[in-house]
C-alpha positions as CSV (number, residue, x, y, z in Angstrom):
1,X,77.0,48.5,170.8
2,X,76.9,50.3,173.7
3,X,76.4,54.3,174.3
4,X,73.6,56.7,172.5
5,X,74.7,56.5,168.4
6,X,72.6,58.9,166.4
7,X,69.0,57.1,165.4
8,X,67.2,57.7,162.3
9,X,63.5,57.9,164.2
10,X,61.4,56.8,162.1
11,X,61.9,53.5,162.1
12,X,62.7,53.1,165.8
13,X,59.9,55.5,167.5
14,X,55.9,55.1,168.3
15,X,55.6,51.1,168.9
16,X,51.8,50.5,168.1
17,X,50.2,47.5,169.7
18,X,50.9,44.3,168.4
19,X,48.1,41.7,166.6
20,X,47.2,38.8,165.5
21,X,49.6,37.7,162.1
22,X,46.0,37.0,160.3
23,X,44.4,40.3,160.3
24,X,44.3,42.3,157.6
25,X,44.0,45.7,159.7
26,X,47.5,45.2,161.2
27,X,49.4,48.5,160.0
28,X,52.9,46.8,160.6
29,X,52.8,43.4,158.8
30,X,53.6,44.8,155.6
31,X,57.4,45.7,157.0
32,X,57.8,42.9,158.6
33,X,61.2,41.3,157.7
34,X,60.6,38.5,155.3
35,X,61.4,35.2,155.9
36,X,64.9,34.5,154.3
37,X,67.0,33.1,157.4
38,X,66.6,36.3,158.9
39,X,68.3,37.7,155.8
40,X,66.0,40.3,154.4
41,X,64.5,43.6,155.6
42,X,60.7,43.4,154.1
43,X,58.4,41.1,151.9
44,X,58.7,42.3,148.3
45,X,57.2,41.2,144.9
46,X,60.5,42.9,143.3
47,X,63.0,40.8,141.1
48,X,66.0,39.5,142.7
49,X,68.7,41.7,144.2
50,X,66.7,44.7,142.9
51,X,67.8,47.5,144.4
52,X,65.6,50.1,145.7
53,X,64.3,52.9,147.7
54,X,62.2,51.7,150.3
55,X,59.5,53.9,152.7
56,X,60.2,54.4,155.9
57,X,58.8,51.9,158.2
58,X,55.1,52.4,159.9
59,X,55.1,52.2,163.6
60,X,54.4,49.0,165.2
61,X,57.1,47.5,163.5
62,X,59.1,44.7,165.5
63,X,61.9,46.3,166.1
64,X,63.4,43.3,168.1
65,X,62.7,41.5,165.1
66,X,65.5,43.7,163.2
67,X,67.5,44.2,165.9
68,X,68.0,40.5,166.7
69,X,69.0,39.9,163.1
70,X,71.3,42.8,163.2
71,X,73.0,41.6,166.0
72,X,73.9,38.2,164.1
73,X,74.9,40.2,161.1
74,X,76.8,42.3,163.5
75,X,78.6,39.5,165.2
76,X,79.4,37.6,161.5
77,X,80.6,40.7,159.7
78,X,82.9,41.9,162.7
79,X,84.6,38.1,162.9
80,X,84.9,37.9,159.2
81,X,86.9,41.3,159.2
82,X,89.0,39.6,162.4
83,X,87.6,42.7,165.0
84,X,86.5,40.2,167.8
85,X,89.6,37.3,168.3
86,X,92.3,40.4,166.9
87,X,91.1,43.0,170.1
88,X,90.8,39.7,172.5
89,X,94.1,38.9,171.4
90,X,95.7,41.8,171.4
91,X,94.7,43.0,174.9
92,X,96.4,39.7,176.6
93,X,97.7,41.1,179.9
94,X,100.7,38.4,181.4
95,X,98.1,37.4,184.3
96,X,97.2,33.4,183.7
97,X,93.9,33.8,185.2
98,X,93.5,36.4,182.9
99,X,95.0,34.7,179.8
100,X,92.7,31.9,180.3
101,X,89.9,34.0,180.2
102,X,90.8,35.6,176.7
103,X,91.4,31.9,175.6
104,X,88.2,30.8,176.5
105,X,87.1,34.1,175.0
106,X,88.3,33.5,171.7
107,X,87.2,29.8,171.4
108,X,83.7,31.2,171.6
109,X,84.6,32.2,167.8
110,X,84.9,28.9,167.1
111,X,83.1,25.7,166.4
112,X,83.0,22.9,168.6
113,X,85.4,20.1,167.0
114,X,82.5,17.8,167.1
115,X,80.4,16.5,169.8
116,X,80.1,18.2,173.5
117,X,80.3,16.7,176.6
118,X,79.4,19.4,178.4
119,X,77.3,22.8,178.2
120,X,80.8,24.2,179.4
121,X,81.5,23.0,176.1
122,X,79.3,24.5,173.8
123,X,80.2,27.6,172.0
124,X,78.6,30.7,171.0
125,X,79.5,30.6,167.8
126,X,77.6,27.5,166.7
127,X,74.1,29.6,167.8
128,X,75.0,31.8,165.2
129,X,73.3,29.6,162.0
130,X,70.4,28.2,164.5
131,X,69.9,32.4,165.2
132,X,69.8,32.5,161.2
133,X,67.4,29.5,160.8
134,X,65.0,30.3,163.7
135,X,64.8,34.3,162.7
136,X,63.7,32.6,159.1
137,X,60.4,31.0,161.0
138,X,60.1,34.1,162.8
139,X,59.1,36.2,160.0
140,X,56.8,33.9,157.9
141,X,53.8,34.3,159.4
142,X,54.0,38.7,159.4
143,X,55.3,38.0,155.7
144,X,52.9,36.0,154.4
145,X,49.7,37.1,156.1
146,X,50.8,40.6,154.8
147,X,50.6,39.0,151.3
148,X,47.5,37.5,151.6
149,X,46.1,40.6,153.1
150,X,47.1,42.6,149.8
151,X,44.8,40.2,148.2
152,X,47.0,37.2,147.2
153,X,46.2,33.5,146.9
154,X,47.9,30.3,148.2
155,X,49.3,29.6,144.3
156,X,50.6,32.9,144.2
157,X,52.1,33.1,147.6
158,X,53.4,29.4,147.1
159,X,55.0,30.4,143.8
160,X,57.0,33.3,145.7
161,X,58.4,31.0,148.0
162,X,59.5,28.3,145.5
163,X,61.2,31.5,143.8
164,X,62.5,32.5,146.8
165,X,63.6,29.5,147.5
166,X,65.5,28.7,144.1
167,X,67.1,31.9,144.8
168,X,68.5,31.4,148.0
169,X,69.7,27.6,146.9
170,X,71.9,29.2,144.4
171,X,73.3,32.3,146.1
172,X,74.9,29.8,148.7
173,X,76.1,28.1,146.0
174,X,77.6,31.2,144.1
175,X,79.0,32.5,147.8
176,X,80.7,29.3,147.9
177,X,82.5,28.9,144.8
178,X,83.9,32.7,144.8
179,X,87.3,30.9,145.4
180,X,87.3,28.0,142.9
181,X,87.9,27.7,139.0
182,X,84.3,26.6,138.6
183,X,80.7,26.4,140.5
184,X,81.0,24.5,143.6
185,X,77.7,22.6,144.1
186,X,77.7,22.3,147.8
187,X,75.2,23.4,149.9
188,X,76.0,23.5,152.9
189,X,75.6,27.4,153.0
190,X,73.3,29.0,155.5
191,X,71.5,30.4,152.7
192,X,71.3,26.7,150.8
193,X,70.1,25.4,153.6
194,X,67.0,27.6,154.3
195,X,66.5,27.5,150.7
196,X,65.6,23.7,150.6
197,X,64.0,23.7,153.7
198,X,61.8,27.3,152.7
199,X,59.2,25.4,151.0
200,X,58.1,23.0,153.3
201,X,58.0,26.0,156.5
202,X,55.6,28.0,154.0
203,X,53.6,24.6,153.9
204,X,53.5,24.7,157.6
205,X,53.0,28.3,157.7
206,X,49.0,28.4,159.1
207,X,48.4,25.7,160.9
208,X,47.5,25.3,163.8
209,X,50.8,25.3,166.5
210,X,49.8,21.7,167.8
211,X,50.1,20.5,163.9
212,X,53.5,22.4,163.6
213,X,54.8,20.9,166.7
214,X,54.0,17.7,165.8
215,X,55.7,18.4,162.5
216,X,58.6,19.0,164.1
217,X,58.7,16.3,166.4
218,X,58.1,14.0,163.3
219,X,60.7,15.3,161.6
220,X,63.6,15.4,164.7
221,X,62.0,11.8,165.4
222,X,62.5,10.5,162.2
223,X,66.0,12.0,161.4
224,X,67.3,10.3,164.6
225,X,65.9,7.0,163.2
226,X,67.4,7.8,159.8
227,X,71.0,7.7,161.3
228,X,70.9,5.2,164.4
229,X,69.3,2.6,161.9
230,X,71.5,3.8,159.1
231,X,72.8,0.2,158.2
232,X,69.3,-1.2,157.9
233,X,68.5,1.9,155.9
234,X,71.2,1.7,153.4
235,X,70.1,-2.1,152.8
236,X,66.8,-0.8,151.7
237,X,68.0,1.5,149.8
238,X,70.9,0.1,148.1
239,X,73.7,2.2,149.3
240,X,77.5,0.4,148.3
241,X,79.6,2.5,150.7
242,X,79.7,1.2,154.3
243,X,76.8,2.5,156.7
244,X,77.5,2.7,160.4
245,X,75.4,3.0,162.7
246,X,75.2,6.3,165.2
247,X,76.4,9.7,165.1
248,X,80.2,8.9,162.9
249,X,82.0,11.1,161.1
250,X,82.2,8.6,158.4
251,X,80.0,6.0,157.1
252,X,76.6,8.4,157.7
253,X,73.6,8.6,155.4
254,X,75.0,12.4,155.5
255,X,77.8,11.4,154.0
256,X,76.3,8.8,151.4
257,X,73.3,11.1,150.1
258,X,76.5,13.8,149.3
259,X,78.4,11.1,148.0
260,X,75.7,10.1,145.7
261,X,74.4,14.2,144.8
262,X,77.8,16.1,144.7
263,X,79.0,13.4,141.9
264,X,76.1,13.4,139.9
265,X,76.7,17.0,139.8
266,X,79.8,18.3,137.6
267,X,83.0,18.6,140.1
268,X,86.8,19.0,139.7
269,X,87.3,16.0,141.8
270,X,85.4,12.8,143.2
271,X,83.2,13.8,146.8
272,X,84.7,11.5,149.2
273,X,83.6,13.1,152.6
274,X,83.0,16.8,154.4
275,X,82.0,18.2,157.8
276,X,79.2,19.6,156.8
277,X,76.1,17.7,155.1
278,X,73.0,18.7,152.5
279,X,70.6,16.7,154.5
280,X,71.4,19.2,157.7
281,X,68.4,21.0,156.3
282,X,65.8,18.4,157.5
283,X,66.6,18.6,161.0
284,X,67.9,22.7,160.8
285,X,64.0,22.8,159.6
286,X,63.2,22.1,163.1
287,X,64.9,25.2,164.4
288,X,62.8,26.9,161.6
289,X,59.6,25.6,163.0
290,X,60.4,26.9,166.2
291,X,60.4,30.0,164.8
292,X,57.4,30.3,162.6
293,X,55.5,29.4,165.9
294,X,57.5,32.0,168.0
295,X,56.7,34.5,165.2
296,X,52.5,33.2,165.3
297,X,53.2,33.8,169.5
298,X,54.7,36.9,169.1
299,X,51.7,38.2,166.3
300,X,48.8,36.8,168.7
301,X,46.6,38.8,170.9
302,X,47.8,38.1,174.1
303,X,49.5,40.6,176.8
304,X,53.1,41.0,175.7
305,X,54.1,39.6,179.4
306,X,52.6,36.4,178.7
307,X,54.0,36.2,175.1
308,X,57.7,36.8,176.8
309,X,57.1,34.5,179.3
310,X,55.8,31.5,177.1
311,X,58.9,32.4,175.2
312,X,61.4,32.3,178.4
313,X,59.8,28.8,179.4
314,X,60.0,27.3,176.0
315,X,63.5,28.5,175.8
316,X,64.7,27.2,179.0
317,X,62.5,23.7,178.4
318,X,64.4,23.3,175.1
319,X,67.9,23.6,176.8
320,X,67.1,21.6,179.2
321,X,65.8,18.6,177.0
322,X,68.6,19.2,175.0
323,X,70.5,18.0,177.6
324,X,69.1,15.3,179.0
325,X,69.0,13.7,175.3
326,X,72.3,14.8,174.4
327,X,74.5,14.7,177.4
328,X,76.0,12.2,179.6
329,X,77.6,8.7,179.4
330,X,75.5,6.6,176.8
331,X,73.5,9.9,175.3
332,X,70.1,9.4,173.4
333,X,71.5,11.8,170.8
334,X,74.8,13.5,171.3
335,X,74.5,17.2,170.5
336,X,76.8,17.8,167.3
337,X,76.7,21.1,165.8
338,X,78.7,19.8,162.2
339,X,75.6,17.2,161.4
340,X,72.8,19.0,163.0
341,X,71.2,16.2,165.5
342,X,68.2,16.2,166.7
343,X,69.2,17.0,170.0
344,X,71.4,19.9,168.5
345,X,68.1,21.1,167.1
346,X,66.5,21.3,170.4
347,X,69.7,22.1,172.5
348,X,70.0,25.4,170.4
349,X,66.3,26.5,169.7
350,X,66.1,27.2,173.6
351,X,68.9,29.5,173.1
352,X,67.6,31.2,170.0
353,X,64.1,31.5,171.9
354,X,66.0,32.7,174.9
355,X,67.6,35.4,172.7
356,X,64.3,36.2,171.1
357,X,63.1,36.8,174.5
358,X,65.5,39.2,175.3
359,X,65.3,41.2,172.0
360,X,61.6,41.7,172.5
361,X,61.3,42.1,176.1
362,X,64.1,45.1,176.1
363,X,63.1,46.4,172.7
364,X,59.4,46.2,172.4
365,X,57.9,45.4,175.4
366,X,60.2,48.2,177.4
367,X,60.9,50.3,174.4
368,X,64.4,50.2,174.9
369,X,65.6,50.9,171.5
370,X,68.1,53.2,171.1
371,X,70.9,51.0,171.4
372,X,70.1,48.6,169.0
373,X,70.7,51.0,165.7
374,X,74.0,50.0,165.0
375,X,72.4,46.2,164.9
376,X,69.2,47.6,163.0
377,X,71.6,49.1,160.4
378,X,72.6,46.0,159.0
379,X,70.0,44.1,160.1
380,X,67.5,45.9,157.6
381,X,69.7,45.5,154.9
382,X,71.0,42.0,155.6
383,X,71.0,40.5,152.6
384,X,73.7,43.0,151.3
385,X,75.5,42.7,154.4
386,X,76.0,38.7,154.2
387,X,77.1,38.9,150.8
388,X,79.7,41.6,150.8
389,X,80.6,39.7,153.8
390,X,82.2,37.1,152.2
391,X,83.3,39.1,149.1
392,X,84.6,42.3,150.7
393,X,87.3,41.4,153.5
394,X,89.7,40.2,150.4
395,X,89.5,43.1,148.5
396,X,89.0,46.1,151.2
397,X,91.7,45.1,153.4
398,X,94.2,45.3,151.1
399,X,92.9,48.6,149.5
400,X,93.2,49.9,153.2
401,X,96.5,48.7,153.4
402,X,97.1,50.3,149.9
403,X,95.9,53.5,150.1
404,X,96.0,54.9,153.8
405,X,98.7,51.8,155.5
406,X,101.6,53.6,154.5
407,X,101.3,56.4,156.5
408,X,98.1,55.4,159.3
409,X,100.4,52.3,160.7
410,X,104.0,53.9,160.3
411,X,105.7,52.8,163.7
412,X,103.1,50.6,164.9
413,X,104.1,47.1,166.2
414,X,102.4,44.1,164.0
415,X,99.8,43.4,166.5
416,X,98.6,47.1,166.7
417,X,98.3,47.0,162.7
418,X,96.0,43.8,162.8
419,X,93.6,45.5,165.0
420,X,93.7,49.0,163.9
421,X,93.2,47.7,160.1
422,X,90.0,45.3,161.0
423,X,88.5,48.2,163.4
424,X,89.4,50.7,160.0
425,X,88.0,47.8,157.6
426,X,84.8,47.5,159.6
427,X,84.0,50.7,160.2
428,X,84.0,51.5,156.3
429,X,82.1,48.2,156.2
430,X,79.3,49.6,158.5
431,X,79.1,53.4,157.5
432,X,78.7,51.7,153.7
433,X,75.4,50.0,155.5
434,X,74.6,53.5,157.6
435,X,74.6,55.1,153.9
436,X,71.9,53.2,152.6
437,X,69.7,52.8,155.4
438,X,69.4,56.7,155.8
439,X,68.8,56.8,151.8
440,X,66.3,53.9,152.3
441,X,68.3,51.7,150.2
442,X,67.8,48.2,150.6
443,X,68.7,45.3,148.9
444,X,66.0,42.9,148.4
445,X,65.7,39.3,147.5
């Protein structure tokens, strides 16, 4: 993303000072992203997946706000088209320093196998669904005091987000079962997961931040509990299965709530076990909390120096307690990615406040903001972009290799052709994105 791409100005130029998410005279809270794990561009009353022609954006808006979204979208879409790992791969000079380098390069693509026993260990990739989650929290309180200040009530605005909700429950679902012979109920899905968690962040959405921080302490708290007194737990409850215990792979009450939903619901085949869990939501909400207060922060009437650096000491206080509960010999909470602990929660909300940090300080505080349009593309128009995402790389690639392969990769070696065809791929990919944003075409949820 680096270099001068052409911008489209009007959404990019004239920042107007920033206020307080509550006020009814803000100009810019009505295109304010809404709240949908950082997954759509602007709060609308319009059905689902309608598509249409939006306005162009008034100053003020938080362009960080789209831009840090965009670069998630960026970073997911490019992986699933194999652009990142194919040109680290490719480039692999002979040099072992250097081939360790791209190794450790590549892994960052990756999830961590389970727990870390290091912050050596932790990869970039598994910030990539906290980013998601944290963005969501972000947005609710521009969203919904933008609602309210067009005149609607709390029954109202609470029926838009059980909708909303619904909605997103069941695209991760339909994303999910693109590949099978019949709906998948899983839910395990970004998407899913801010779906059941959407309802109680709106509940929160408000309050005052000491209330939302003790929400979110009593939720991490409480989730801990849940699994290191699992066995006394499933005796209460009545659970058959054995219960261990700790942070297992096996033998959770991850594992045993699935067990119990997944088989009630119709299924080709009997749940036994998965690395990913429904109840991830509860502590994921957490990392959504962190956000709605970052967004309240970020919409308050303080100096923008002291909002980025309450946002810089929060980030780096998370980390660090992240650490000290997750790390070392006899951990309070080992930091696992795959079930979402507690200290997971924490460990990666510094980063995604850290991140924040940077998006705003270079983007609206310094009004740095030319760079970030090839982010801001797709990150105004993400709820298009996640989808096709998962539904385009099996049916473009191969029309690429159809229609132009034949004569674009003659007498290229195999490892060329990999990373020529994803550049190709995503590029079409992004310019598909680049037409509807300069046609103000959004895809709205």
């Amino acid at each position: 993303m680096s270099g001068e791409p052409p911008v489209n100005p009007a959404p990019l130029s004239n920042p107007a000072p920033l206020s307080q998410p509550n006020s009814s005279a803000n100009p810019y809270l009505v295109a304010i992203p809404v709240p949908l794990d950082a997954l759509v561009p602007a709060p609308s009353d319009a059905p689902a997946a309608a598509v249409q022609s939006a306005p162009p954006a008034p100053s003020g808006r938080l362009v960080s706000l789209d831009a840090y979204r965009g670069f998630i979208m960026l970073v997911l879409s490019a992986s699933a088209f194999g652009v990142v790992p194919g040109l680290l791969l490719k480039f692999y000079p002979n040099s072992p320093a250097w081939q360790g380098m791209v190794h450790h390069l590549v892994l960052q693509w990756d999830h961590v196998g389970y727990a870390i026993s290091s912050v050596a260990d932790f990869r970039f990739w598994d910030l990539i669904q906290p980013a998601f989650m944290f963005i969501v929290g972000v947005s609710v309180p521009f969203s919904y005091a933008a609602r309210r200040a067009r005149g609607q009530g709390f029954v109202r605005m609470f029926g838009h987000a059980a909708y909303r909700a619904l909605l997103l429950i069941l695209l991760g679902v339909f994303l999910r079962s693109g590949w099978s012979g019949q709906t998948v109920w899983t839910f395990e899905d970004v998407v899913s997961q801010i779906g059941l968690g959407y309802i109680f962040l709106f509940l929160l959405w408000n309050l005052p931040w000491p209330g939302q921080a003790v929400a979110a302490v009593g939720i991490l708290v409480g989730y801990w509990a849940l699994w290191q007194y699992w066995p006394q737990f499933a005796w209460l409850l009545g659970v058959k299965q054995a219960a261990v215990a700790g942070w297992p792979k096996i033998g959770n009450p991850g594992q045993a709530f699935d067990v119990w939903l997944r088989n009630w619901l119709p299924h080709n085949k009997p749940f036994v076990n998965h690395e990913y869990y429904t109840l991830n939501f509860i502590p994921a909400l957490a990392n959504m909390i962190f956000g709605l207060m970052a967004g309240e922060l970020l919409g308050s009437k303080l100096p923008a120096r002291h909002k980025l650096l309450i946002l810089v000491a929060t980030g780096i206080a998370g980390i660090i307690l992240g650490v000290l509960l997750g790390l070392g010999a006899s951990p309070v909470c080992p930091i696992i990615k795959k079930i979402w602990t507690p200290s997971f929660a924490i460990f990666s909300g510094g980063w995604t406040l850290l991140l924040l940090a940077a998006f705003y300080g270079v983007v609206d505080v310094l009004g740095w903001r030319r760079w970030t349009f090839p982010a801001v593309v797709l990150g105004v128009n993400s709820v298009a972009v996640y989808v096709l995402m998962w539904l385009w790389p099996g049916w473009l690639t191969p029309n690429v290799n159809r229609h132009v392969g034949f004569w674009l990769f003659a007498g290229m070696s195999p490892p060329w052709v990999a990373v020529v065809r994803s550049l190709l791929v995503f590029a079409i990919f992004w310019l598909v994105f680049f037409w509807m944003y300069r046609r103000r075409i959004f895809l709205r949820i």
